[in-house]
N, CA, C and O of each residue as an XYZ file, in Angstrom:
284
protein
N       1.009      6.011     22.930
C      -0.394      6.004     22.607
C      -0.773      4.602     22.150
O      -0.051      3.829     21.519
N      -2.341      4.343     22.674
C      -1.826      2.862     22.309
C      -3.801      3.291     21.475
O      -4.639      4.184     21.600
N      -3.603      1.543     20.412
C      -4.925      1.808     19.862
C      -5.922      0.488     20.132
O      -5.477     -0.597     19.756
N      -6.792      0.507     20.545
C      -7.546     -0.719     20.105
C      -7.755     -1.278     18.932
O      -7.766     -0.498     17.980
N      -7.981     -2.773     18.641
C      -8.403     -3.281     17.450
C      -9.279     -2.750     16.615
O      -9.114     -2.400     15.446
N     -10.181     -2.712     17.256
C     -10.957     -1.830     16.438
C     -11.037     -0.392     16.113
O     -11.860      0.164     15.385
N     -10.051      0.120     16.768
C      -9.406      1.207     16.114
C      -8.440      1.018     14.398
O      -8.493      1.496     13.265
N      -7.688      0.087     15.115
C      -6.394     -0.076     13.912
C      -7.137     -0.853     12.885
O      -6.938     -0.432     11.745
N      -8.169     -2.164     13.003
C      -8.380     -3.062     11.773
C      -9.546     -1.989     10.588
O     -10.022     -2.575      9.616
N      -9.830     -0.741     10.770
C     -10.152     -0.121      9.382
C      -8.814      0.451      8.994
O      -8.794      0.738      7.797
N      -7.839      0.674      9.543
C      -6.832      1.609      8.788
C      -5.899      0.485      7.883
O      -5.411      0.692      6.772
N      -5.805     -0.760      8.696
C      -5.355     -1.921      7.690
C      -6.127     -2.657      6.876
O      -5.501     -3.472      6.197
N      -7.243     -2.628      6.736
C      -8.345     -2.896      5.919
C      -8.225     -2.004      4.180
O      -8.565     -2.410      3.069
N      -7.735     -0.978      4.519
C      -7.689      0.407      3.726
C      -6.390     -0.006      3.236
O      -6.197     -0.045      2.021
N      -5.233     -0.401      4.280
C      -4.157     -0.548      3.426
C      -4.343     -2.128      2.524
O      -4.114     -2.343      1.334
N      -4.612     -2.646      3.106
C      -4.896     -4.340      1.911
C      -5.482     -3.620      1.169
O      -5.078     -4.207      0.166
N      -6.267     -2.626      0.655
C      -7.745     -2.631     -0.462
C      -6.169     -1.778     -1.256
O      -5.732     -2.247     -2.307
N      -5.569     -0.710     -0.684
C      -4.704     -0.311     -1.410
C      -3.723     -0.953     -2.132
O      -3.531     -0.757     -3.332
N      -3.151     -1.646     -1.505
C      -2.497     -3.188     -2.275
C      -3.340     -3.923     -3.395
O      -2.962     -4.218     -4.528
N      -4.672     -4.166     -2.763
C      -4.882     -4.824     -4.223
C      -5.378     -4.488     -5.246
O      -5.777     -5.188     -6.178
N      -5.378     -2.692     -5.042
C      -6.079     -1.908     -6.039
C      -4.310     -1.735     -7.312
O      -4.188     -1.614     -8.531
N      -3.517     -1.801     -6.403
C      -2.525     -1.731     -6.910
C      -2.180     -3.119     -7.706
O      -1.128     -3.034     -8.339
N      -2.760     -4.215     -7.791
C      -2.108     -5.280     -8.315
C      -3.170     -5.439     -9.463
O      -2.913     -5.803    -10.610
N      -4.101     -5.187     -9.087
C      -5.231     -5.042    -10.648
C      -5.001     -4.035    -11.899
O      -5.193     -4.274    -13.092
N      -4.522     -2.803    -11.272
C      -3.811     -1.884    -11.831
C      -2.449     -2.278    -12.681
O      -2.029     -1.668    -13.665
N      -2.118     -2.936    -12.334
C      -0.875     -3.649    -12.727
C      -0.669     -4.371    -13.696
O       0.089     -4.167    -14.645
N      -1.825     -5.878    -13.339
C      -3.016     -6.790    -13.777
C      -3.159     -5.709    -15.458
O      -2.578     -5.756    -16.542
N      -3.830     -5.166    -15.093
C      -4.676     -4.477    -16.218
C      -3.995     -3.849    -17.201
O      -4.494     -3.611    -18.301
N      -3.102     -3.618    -16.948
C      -1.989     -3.019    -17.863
C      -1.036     -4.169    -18.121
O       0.048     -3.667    -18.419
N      -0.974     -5.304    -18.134
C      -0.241     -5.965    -18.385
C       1.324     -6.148    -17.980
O       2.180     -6.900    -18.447
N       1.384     -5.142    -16.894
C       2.523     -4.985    -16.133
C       3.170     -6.439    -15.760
O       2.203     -7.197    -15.837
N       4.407     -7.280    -15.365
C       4.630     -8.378    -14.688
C       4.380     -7.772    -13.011
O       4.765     -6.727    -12.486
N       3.977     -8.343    -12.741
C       3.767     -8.438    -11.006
C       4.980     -9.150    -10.706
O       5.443    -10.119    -11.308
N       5.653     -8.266     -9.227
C       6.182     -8.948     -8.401
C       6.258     -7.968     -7.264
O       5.828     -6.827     -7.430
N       6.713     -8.297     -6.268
C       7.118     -7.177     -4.870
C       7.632     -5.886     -5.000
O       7.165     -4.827     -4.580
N       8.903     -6.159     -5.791
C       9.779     -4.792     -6.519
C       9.038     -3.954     -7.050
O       9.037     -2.810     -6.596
N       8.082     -4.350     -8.320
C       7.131     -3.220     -9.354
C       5.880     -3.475     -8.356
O       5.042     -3.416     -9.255
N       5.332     -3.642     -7.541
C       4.308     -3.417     -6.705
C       4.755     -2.028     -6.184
O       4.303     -0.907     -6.420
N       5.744     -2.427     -5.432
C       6.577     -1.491     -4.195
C       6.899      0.032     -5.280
O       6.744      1.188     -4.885
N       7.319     -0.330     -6.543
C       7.362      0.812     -7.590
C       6.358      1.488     -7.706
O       6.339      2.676     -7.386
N       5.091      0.703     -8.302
C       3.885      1.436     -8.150
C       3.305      2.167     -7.223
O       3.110      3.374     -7.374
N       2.943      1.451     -6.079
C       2.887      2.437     -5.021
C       3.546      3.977     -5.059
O       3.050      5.104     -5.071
N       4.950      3.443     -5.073
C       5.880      4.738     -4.563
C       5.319      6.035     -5.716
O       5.145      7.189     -5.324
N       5.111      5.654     -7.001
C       4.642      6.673     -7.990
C       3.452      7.244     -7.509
O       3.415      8.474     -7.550
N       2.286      6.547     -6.981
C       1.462      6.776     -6.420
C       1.790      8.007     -4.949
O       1.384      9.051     -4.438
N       2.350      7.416     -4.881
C       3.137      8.652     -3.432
C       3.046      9.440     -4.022
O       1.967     10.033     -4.064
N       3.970      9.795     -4.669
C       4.701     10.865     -5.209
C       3.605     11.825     -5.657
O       3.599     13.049     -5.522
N       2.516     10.910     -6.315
C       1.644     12.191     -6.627
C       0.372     12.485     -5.757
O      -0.473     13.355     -5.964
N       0.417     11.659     -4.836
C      -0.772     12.100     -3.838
C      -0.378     13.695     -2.813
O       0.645     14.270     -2.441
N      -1.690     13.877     -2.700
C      -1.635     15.595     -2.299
C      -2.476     15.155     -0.991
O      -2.327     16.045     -0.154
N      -3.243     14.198     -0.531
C      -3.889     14.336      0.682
C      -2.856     13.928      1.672
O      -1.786     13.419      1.338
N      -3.225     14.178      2.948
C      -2.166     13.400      4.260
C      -2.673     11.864      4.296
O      -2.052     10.802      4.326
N      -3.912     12.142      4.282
C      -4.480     10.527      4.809
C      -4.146      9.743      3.658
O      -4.058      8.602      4.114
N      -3.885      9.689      2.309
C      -3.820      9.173      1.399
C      -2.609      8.510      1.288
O      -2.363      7.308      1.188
N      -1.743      9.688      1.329
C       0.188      9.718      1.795
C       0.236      8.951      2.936
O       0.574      7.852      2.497
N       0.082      8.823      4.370
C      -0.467      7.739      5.215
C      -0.295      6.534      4.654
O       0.680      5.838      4.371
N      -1.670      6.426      4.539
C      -1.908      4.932      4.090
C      -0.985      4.307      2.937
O      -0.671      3.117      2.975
N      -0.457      5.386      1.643
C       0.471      4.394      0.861
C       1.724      4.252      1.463
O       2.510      3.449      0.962
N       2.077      4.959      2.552
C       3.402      4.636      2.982
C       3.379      3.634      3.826
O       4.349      2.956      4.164
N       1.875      3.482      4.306
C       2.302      2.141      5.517
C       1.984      0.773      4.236
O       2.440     -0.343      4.486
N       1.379      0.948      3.228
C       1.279     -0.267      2.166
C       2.675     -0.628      1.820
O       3.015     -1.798      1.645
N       3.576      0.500      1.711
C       4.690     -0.024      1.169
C       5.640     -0.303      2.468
O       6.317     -1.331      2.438
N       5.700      0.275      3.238
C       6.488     -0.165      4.334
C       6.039     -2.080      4.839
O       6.686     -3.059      5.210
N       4.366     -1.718      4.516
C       4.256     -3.753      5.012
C       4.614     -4.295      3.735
O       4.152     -5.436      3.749
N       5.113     -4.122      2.778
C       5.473     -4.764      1.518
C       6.911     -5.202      1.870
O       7.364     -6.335      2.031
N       7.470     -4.061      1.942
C       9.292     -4.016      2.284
C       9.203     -4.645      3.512
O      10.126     -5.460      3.536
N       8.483     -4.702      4.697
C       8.470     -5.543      5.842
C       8.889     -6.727      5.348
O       9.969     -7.295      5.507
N       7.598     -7.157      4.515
C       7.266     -8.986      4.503
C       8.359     -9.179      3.634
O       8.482    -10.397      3.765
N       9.361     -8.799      2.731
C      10.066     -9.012      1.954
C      11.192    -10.009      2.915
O      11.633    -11.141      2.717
N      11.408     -9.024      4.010
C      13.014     -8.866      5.301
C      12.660    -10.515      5.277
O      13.240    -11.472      4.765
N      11.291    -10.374      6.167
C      10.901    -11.433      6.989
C      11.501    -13.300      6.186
O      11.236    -14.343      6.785
C-alpha cells in the first residue's frame, strides 16, 4: 500500500507535536532531558493510552526517536 505526501505529512506532523509536547512536559517538571527519558516518557504515555490512534502515533514517536539514536 503505498501513501501520498499528503497523505503521510499530517500523521508526522502529529508525531513532531507529540515529541514536543513531550519535551515541555519534561521542561516543566524539571525533568533532565535527553533521548533515553524522552523515549521513557513517551513509553509511560503508552502504557496508559486507551485509544488506537493515540497508541499509533506514540509508538511511531518513539520508534523515530530509537531510529535517529542507531543512525
Amino acid at each position: 500500500m503505498k501513501f501520498s505526501q499528503s497523505e503521510i505529512q499530517p500523521l508526522w506532523d502529529e508525531v513532531a507535536r507529540i515529541i514536543g509536547d513531550g519535551v515541555i512536559q519534561m521542561r516543566h517538571r524539571g525533568e533532565p532531558l535527553s533521548a533515553d527519558a524522552l523515549i521513557g516518557h513517551l513509553e509511560r504515555q503508552l502504557a496508559c493510552a486507551t485509544g488506537v490512534q493515540r497508541r499509533i502515533l506514540l509508538g511511531a514517536a518513539i520508534n523515530m526517536l530509537k531510529t535517529d539514536r542507531r543512525s
